[in-house]
N, C-alpha and C positions, 0 to 999 in steps of 0.2 A: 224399374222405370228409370228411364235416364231424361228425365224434365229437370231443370230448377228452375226454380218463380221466384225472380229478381224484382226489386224494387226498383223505380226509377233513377233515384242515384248511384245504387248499386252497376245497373244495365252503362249508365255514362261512364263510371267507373275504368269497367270492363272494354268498354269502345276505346277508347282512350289507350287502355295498356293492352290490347291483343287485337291488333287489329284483322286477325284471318275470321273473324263472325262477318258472315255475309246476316245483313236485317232484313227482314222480310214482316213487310206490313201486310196485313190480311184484312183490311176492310175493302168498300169497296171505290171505285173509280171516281166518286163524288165525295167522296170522306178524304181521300189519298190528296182531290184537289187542293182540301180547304188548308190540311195540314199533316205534312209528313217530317219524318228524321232525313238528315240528307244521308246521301249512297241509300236511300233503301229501296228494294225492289219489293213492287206491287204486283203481290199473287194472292186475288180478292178470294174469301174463302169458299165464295158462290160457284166457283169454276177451280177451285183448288186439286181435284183430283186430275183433269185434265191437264194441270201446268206441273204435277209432283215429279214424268219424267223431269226437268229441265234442273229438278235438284239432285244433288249428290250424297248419299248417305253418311260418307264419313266426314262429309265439311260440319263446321260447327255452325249453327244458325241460332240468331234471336229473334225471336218471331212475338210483333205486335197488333194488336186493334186497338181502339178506341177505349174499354176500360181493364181490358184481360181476360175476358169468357172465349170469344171466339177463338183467340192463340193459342188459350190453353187447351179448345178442342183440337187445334190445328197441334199442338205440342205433341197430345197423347196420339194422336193418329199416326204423327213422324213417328215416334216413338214404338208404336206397334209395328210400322212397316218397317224398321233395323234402324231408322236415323237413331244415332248414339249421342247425339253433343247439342243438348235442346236448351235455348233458354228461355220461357216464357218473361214480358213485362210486364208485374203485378202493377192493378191498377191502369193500365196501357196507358196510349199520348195521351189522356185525360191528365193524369197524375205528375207526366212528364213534363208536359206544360207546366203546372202547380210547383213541382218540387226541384227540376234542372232548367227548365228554360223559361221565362216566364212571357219571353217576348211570341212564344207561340200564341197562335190561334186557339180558340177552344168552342167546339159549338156541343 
């Protein structure tokens, strides 16, 4: 299995010092409105098989929701179909809010 399940500071961290992780949030189009990470792109996980061509397997992706459940589905899924370079955010923008940005949003 090639997941890791990064904590929120951990995830800042990593944005910070490599920037080739494209982030990709997985909730949906009303959740993306209230509060997202910036550069991320929104591929809701409602419609996520239909948008999976537009990703690449060998890129590195972090992939978030709301508290961690849905990405981490979306994680093992990449993960079975050959994506190699996964990183789930444990606790999602719930946490991230909380513990790196506190100016975010949170519903």
């Amino acid at each position: 299995m090639s997941v890791q399940d990064l904590r929120p500071l951990e995830i800042a961290a990593l944005i910070d010092q490599d920037k080739s992780y494209t982030i990709i949030d997985v909730r949906e189009q009303w959740e993306y409105e209230i509060v997202h990470l910036p550069n991320s792109r929104l591929l809701p996980m409602s419609n996520f098989i239909q948008l999976l061509p537009t990703l690449e397997s060998i890129k590195p992706y972090i992939v978030y929701c709301h508290h961690g459940v849905r990405s981490m589905q979306v994680c093992m899924y990449l993960s079975r179909m050959g994506f190699e370079n996964l990183v789930n955010m444990a606790g999602g923008i719930d946490n991230y809010a909380l513990d790196v940005d506190k100016a975010l949003p949170r519903y």
